[in-house]
MARTI-199070 format. One line per 3 residues: number of its first residue (from 1); their letters; for each residue z, y, x of N, C-alpha, C. Coordinates in steps of 0.2 Angstrom, whole numbers. Atoms other than C-alpha are relative to their C-alpha. Layout:
NUM> a> Z Y X Z Y X Z Y X; ...
This chain:
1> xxx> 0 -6 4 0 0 0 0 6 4; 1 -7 -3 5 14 12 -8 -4 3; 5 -1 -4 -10 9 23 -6 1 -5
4> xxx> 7 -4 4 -23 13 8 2 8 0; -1 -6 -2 -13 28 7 -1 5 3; 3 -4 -6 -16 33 24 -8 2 2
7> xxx> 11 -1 -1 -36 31 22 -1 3 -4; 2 -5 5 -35 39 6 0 9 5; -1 -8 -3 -28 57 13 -4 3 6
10> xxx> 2 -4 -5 -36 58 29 -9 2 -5; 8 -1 1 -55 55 19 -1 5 -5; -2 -8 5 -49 69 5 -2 6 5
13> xxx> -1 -6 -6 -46 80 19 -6 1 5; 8 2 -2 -62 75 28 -3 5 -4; 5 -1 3 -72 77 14 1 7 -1
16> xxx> -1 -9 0 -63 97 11 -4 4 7; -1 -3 -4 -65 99 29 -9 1 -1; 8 1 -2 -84 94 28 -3 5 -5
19> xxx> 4 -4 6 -89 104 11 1 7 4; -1 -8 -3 -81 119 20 -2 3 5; 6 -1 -5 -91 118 36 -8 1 -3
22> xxx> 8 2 0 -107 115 27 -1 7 -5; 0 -6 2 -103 130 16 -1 5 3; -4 -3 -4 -97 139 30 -8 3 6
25> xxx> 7 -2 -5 -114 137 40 -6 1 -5; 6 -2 4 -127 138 25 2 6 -3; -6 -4 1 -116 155 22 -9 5 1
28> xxx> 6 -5 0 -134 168 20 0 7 5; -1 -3 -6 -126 178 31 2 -2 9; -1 5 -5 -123 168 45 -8 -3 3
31> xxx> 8 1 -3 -141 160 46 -3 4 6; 1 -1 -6 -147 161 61 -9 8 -1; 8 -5 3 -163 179 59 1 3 -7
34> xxx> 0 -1 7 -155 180 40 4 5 1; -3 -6 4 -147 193 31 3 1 -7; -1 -2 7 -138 197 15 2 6 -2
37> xxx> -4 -5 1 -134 215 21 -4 4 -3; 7 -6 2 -144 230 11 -5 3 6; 3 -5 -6 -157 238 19 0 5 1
40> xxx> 1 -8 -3 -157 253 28 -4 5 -6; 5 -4 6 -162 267 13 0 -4 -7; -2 1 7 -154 259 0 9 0 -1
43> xxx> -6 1 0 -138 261 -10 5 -4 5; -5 4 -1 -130 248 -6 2 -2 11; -3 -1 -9 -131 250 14 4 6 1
46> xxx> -3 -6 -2 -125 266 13 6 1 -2; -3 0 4 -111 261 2 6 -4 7; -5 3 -4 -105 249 15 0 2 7
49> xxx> -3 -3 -5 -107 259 30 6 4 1; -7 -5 1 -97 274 24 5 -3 -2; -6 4 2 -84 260 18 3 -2 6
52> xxx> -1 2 -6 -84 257 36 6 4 1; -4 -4 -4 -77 272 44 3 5 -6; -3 -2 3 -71 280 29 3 -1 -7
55> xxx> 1 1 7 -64 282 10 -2 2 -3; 6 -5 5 -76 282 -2 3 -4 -7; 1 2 9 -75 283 -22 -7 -4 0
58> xxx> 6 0 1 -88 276 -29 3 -1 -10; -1 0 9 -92 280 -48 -6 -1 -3; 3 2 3 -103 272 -60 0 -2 -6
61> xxx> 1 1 7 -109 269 -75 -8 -7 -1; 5 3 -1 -121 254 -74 -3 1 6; 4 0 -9 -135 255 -61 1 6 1
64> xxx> 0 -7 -2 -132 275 -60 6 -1 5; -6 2 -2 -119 275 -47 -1 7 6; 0 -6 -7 -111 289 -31 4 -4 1
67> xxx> -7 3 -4 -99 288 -18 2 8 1; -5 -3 -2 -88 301 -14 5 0 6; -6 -1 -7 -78 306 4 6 2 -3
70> xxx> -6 -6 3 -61 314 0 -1 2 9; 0 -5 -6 -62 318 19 -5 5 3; 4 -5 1 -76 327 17 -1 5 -4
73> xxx> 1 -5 4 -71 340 6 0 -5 -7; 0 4 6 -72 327 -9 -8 -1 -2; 8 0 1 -92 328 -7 -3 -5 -2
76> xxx> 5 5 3 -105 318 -15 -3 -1 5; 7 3 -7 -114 308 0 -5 -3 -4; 7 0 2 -127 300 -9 2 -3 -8
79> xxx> -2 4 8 -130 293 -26 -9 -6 -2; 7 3 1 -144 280 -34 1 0 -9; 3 3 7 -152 276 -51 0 -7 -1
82> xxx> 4 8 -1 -155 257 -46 5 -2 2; -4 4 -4 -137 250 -40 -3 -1 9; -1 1 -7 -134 244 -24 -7 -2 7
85> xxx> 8 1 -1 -155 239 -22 -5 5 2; 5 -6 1 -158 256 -28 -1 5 6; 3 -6 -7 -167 269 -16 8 6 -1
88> xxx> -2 -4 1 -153 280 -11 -1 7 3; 7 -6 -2 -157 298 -12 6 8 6; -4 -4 -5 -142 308 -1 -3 0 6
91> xxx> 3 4 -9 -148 311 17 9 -1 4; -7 0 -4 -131 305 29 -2 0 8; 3 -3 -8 -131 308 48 4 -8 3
94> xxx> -5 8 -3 -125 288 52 3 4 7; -4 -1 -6 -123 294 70 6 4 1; -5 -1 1 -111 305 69 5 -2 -4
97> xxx> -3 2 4 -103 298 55 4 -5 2; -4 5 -4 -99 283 65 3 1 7; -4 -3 -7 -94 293 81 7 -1 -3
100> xxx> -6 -1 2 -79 296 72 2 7 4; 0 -3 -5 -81 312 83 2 9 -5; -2 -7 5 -77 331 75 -5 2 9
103> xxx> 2 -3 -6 -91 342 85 -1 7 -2; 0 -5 0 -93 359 88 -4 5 -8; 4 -5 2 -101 374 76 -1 -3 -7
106> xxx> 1 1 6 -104 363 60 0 -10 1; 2 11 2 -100 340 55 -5 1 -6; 5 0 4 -117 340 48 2 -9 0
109> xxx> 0 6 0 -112 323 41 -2 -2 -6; 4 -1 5 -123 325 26 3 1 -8; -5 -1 5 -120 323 7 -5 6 -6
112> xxx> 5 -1 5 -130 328 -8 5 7 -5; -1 -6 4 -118 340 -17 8 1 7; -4 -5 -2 -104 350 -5 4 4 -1
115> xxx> -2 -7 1 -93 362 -7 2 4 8; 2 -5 -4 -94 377 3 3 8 -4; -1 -9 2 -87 398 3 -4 3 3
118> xxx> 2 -5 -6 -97 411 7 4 6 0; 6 1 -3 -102 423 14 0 -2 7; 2 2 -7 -109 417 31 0 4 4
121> xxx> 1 -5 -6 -115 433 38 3 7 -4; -1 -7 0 -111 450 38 8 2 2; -8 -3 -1 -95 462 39 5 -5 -4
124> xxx> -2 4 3 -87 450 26 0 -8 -1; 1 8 -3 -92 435 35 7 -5 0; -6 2 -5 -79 419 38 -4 -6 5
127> xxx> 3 2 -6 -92 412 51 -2 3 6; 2 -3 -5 -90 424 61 7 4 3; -5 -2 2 -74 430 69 -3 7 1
130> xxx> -1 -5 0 -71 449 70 -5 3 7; 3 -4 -5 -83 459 84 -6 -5 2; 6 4 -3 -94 444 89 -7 1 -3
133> xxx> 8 -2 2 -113 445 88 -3 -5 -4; 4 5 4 -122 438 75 -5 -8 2; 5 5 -1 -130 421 83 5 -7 1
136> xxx> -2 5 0 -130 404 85 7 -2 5; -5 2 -5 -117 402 99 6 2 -3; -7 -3 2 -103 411 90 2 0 -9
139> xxx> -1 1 6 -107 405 73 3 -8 0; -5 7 1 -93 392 66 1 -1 -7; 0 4 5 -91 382 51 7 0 0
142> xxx> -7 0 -1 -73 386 45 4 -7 0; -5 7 1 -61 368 45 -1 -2 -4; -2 2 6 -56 369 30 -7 -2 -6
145> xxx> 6 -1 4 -75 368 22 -3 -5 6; 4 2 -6 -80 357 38 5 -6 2; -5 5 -2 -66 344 44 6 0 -3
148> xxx> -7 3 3 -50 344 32 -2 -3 -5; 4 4 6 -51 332 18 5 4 -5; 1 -4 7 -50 337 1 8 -4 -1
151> xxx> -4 5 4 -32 330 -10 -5 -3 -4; 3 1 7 -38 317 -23 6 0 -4; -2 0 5 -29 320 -39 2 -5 -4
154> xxx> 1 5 7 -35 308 -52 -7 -2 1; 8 2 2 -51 297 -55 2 -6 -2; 1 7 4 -58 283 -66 -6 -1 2
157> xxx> 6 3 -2 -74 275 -65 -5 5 1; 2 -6 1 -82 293 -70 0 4 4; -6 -7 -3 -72 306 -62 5 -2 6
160> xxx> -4 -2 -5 -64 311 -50 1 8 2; -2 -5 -1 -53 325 -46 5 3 8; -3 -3 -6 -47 335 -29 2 7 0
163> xxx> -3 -8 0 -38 351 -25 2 0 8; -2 0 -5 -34 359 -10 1 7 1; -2 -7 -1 -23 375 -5 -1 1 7
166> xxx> -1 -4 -8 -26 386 11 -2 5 -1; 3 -7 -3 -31 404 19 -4 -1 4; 4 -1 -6 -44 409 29 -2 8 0
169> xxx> 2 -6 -2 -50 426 34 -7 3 4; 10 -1 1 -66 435 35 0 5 8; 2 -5 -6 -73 445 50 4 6 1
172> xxx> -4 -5 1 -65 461 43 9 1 1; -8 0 0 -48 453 44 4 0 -5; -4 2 4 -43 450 26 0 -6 1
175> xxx> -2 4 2 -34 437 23 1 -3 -7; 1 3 6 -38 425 9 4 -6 -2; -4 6 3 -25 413 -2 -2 -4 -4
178> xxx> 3 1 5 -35 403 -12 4 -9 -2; -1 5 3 -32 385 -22 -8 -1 -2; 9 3 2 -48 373 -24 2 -6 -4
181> xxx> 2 6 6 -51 362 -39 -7 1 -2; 8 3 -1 -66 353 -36 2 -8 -6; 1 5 5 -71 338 -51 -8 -1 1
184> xxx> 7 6 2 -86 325 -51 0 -4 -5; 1 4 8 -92 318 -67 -5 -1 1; 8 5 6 -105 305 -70 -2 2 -5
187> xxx> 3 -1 5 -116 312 -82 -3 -8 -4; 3 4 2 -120 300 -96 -9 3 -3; 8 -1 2 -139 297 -102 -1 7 -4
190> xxx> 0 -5 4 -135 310 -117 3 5 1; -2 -7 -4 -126 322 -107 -7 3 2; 5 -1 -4 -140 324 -95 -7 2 -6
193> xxx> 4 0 4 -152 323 -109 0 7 -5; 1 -5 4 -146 337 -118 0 5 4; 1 -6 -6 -146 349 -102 -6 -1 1
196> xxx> 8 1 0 -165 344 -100 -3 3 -6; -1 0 3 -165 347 -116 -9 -5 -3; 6 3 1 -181 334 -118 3 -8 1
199> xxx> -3 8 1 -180 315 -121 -4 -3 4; 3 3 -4 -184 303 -107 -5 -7 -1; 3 6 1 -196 287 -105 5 -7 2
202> xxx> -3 5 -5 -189 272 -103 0 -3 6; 1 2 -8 -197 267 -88 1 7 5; -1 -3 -6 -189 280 -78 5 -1 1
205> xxx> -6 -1 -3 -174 279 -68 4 5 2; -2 -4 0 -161 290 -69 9 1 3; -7 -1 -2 -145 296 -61 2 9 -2
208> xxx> -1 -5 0 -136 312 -65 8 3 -1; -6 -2 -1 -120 322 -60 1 6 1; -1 -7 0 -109 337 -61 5 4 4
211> xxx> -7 -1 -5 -98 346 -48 2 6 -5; -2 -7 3 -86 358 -58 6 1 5; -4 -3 -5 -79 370 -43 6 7 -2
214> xxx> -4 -6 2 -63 381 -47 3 4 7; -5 -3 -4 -55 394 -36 4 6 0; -5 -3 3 -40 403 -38 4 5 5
217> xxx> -3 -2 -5 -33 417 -29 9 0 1; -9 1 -1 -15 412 -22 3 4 2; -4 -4 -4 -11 426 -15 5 4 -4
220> xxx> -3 -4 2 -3 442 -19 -5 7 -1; 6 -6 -1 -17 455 -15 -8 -1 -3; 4 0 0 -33 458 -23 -7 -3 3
223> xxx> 7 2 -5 -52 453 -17 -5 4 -6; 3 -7 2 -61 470 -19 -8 -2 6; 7 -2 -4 -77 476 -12 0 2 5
226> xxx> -3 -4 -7 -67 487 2 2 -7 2; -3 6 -5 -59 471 8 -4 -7 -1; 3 7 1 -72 458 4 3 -6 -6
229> xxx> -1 5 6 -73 443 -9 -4 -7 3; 3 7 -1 -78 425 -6 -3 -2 -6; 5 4 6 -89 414 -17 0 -9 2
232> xxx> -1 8 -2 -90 395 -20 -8 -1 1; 9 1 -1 -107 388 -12 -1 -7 0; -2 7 1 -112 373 -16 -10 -2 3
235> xxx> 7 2 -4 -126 363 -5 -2 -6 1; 1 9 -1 -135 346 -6 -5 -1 6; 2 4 -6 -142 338 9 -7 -7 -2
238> xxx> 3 3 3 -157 328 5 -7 -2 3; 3 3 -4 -169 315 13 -8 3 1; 9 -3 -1 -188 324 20 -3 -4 -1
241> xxx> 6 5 -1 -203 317 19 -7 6 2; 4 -4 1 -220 324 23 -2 4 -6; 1 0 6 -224 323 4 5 3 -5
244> xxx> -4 -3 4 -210 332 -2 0 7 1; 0 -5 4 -210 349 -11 5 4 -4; -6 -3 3 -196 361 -15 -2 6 -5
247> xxx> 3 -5 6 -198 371 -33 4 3 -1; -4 -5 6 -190 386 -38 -3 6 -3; 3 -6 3 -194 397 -51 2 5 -1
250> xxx> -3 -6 -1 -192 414 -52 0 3 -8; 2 -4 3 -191 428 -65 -7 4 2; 4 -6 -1 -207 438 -67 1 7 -1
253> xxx> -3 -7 2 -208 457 -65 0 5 4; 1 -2 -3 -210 471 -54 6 1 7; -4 1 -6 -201 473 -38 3 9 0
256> xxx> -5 -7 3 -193 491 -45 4 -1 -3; -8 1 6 -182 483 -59 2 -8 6; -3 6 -1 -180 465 -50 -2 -2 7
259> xxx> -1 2 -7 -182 467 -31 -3 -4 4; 5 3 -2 -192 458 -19 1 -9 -3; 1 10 2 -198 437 -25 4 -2 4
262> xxx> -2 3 -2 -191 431 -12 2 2 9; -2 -3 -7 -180 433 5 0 -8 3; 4 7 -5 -190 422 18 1 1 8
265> xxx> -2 -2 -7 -180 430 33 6 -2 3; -8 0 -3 -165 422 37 -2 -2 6; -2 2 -7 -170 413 53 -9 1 2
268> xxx> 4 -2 -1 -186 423 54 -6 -1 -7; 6 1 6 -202 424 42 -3 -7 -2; 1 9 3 -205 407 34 -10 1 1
271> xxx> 6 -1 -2 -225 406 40 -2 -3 -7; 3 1 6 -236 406 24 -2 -6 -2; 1 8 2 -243 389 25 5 -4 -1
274> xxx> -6 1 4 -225 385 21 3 0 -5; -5 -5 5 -220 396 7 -5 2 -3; 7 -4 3 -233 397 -6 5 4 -5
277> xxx> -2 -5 8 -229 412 -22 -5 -1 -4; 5 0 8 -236 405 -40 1 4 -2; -3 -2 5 -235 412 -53 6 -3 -5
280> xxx> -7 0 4 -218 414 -59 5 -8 4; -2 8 -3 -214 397 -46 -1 -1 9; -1 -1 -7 -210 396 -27 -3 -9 3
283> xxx> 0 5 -4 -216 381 -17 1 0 7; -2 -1 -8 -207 377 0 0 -6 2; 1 8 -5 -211 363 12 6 -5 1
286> xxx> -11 6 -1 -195 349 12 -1 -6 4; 2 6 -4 -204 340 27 6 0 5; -3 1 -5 -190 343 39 -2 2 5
289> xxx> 3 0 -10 -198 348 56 -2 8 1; 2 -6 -1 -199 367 52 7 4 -2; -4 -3 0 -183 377 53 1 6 -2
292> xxx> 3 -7 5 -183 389 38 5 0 -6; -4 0 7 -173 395 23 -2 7 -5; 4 -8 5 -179 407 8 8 1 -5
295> xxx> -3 -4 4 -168 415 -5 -2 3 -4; 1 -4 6 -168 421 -23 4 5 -4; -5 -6 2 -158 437 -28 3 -2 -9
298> xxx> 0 3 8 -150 435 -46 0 2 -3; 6 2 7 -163 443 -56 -4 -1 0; 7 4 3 -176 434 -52 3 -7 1
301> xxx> -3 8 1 -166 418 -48 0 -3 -11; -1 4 9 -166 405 -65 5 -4 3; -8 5 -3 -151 392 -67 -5 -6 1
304> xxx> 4 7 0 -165 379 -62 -2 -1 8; 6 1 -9 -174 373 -43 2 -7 -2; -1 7 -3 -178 356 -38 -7 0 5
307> xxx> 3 1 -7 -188 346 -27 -7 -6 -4; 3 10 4 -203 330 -29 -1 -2 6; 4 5 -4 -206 317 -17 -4 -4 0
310> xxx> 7 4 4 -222 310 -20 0 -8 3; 0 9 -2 -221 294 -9 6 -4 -3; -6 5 4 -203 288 -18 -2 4 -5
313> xxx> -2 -3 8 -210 298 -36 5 1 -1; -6 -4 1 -195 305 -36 2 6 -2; -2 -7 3 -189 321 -46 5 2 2
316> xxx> -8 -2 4 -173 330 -44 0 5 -1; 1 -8 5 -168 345 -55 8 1 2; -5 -7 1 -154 357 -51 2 2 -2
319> xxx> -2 -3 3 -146 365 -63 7 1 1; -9 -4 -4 -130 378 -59 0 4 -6; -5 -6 7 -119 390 -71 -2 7 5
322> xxx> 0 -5 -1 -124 407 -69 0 6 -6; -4 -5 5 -116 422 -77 -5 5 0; 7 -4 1 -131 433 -86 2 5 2
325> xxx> 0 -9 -4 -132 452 -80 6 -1 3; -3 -2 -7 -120 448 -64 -6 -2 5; 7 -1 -5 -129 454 -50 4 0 8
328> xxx> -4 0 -6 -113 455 -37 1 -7 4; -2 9 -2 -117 441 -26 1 -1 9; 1 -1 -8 -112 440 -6 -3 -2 4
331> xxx> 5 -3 -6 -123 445 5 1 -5 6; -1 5 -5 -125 430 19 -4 3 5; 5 -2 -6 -138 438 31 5 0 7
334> xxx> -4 -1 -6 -132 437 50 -1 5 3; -1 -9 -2 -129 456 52 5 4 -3; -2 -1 3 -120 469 47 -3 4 -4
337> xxx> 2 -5 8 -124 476 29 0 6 -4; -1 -5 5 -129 490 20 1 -2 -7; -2 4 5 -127 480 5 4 -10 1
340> xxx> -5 7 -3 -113 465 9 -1 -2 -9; 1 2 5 -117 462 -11 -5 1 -4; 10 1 5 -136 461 -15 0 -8 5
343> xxx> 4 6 -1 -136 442 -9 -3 -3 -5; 4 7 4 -144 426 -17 4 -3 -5; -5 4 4 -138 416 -30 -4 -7 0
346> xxx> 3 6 1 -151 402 -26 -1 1 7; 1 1 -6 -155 396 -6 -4 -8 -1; 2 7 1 -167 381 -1 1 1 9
349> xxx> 0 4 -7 -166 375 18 -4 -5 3; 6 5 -5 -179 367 29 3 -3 7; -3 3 -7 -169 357 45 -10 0 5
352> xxx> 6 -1 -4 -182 360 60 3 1 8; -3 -3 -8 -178 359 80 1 7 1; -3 -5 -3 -169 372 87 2 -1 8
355> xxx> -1 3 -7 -171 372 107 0 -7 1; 3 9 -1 -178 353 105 4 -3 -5; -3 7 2 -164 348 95 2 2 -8
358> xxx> 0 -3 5 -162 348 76 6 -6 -4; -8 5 3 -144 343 65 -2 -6 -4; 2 8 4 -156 332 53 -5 -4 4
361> xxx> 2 -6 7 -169 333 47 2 -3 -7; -2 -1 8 -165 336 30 -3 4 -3; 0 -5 1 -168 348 18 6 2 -5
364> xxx> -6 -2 2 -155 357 7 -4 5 -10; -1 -4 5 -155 365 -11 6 3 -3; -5 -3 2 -141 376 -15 0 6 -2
367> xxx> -2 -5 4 -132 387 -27 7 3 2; -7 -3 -4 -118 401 -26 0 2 -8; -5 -5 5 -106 408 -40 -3 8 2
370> xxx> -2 -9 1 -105 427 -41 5 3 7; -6 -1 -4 -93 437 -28 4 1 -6; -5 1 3 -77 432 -33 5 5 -1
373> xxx> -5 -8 -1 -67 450 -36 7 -3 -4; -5 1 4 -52 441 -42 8 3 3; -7 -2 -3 -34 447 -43 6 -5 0
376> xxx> -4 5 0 -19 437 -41 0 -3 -5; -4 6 7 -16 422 -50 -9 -3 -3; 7 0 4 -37 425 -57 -5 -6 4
379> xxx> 3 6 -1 -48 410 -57 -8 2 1; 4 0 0 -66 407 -54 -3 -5 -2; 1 8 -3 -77 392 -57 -9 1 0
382> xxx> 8 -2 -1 -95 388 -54 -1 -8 0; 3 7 -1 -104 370 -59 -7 -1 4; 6 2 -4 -119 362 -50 -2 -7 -4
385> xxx> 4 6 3 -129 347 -58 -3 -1 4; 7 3 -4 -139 334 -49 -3 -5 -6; 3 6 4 -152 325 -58 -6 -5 4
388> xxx> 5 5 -2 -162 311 -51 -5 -3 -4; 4 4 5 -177 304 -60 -5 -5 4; 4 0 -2 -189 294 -55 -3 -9 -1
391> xxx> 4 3 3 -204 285 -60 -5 -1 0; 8 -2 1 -222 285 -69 0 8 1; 1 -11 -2 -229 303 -64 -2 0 -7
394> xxx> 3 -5 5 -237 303 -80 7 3 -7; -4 -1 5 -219 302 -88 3 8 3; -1 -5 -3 -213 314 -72 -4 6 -2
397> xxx> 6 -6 0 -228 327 -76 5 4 -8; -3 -4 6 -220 330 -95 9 5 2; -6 -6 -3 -203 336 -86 -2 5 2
400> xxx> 2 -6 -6 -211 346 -72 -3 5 -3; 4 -5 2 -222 354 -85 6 5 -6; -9 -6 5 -204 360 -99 4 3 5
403> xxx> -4 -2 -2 -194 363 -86 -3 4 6; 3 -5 -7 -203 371 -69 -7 4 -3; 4 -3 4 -219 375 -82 -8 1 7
406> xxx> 5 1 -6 -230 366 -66 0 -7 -3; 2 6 3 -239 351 -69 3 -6 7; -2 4 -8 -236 334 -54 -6 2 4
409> xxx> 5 -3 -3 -252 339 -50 1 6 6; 1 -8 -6 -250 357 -44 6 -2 3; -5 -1 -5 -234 352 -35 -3 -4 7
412> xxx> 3 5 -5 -243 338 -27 -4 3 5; 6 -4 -6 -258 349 -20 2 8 2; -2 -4 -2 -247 364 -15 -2 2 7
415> x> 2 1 -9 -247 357 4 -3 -7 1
């Protein structure tokens, strides 16, 4: 008796040992040339590298899904339509990301929606301290907008919420007490749909979400015109291609009531084969390899820009909260200003060498609030929506043509 026993247990044991090697070795990750990991350029790889070296949210609703850093400010890094298969549409800078490194003047470490304060330049600068010259070598990205992480709050599958209290001080040397509540919300189908206000095809793919940015003055003292004002900026980061096209429309009108089209001087004159002017519609190159940004003043700015990618049919649309007849908006130029509040309420960014070497490439679409003239205890907020679509161009062309009032065609044959 024991000796069957003993033959029984070791062949039990065996047998577990052997299913668990054979398991173990036909394992799809393991195979010798195989792989089970995503591909580079899809959610699902960029979901599990930034899980690597940091915490990420991820929020979703079916295949629509993002990820979210809290030590990036709470910033949106990328997001897809398709799950973890799906094309993802964020541009991220791997290499730094995985240095784990904080480097000089700006961690471009990418990210589809940002938060950010301006202004950048002028007398009212906080990238610039007090007496230094306007340029490259002495401009710096404040910490707290660059390297602190954001608190999170609260989030569920949807949402998520962050705040964060600090000061900083602007070129002039006021000193600024503010309080930041930043929220991300997955837009549902019907949400999104009634901001479009048009109904989509079902063969297209769809992602869309909203950053609602608040900011409070903690202090004790005002935020005037004499002592300067900050504003919330908010910036997406987003993958080039040759075949990509950045759209924004403008108001029509003459340049007596509503100012020049457009400011195409930040880092010299955006050269024409760049930067076409439609009618009533802006197109700027979002190839990455030309080192350019325009600007739309906020009466000819609309609450709308985006972009298309013709090789991934790609659309994304834009859409920001802007306060009708406010025109006080801070003045970023890198100078100092006869008007520190005639800036932009719209910016589009081209990434391009700079002395051989460039942070992306990328390109950028961003919106800014109003200057923020608040008194103690007064609040601000300012949202940004991202929408992702993408498809049949003939469904794409019916967007393009209600909401930017250009067909896929004319985007397509701009450049």
């Amino acid at each position: 008796m024991s000796y069957k026993i003993l033959l029984k247990k070791p062949s039990i044991f065996l047998a577990f040992i052997t299913i668990a090697v054979l398991s173990f070795s036909c394992s799809p990750k393991l195979r010798k040339g195989k792989t089970e990991l995503p591909e580079k350029g899809t959610f699902g790889y960029d979901l599990n590298f930034l899980s690597k070296h940091q915490e990420t949210i991820l929020l979703k609703d079916g295949d629509a899904q993002l990820l979210i850093c809290p030590a990036y400010q709470g910033r949106v890094m990328t997001s897809t339509a398709n799950g973890g298969s799906g094309l993802s549409y964020g541009w991220l800078n791997y290499k730094l990301i995985e240095s784990g490194k904080i480097v000089d003047k700006i961690n471009a470490v990418g990210g589809e929606d940002r938060f950010w304060l301006g202004p950048e330049g002028g007398q009212f600068s906080i990238f610039f301290k007090k007496g230094d010259p306007f340029n490259l070598d002495t401009w710096q990205t404040p910490s707290v907008i660059d390297t602190e992480p954001f608190d999170l709050v609260s989030k569920n599958e949807k949402y998520a919420l962050f705040e964060k209290d600090f000061s900083i001080e602007n070129y002039s040397g006021k000193e600024f007490n503010l309080k930041v509540e930043r929220s991300i919300a997955l837009l549902s189908d019907q949400e999104f749909h009634g901001i479009l206000a048009i109904n989509l095809a079902e063969n297209l793919s769809t992602v869309a979400y909203r950053s609602t940015n608040k900011i409070t003055n903690s202090g004790t003292t005002p935020w005037t015109k004499e002592t300067g004002a900050l504003s919330v900026w908010i910036l997406g980061m987003f993958n080039p291609s040759p075949a990509t096209t950045i759209i924004i429309p403008f108001k029509k009108g003459p340049e007596t009531e509503l100012g020049q089209i457009v400011n195409d001087t930040y880092f010299g004159k955006v050269p024409e084969d760049r930067l076409i002017v439609g009618d009533g519609i802006l197109y700027f190159n979002g190839d990455g390899q030309y080192r350019s940004k325009i600007g739309l003043n906020p009466k000819r700015a609309l609450p709308v820009m985006g972009s298309y990618d013709e090789g991934n049919k790609l659309l994304t649309i834009i859409q920001y909260s802007k306060p009708e007849g406010v025109t006080d908006y801070v003045n970023s130029m890198w100078e100092l200003q006869d008007e520190p509040f005639a800036g932009d309420a719209v910016n589009s960014y081209n990434d391009g060498p700079v002395d051989g070497n460039a942070l992306g490439p990328f390109y950028e679409l961003e919106s800014s609030s109003p200057a923020a003239f608040l008194e103690a205890g007064q609040s601000m907020e300012h949202q940004h929506t991202t929408i992702h679509i993408r498809g049949d161009e003939q469904e794409l062309d019916k967007i393009t043509q209600k909401i930017f009032g250009v067909s896929i065609d004319q985007i397509k044959e701009a450049f």
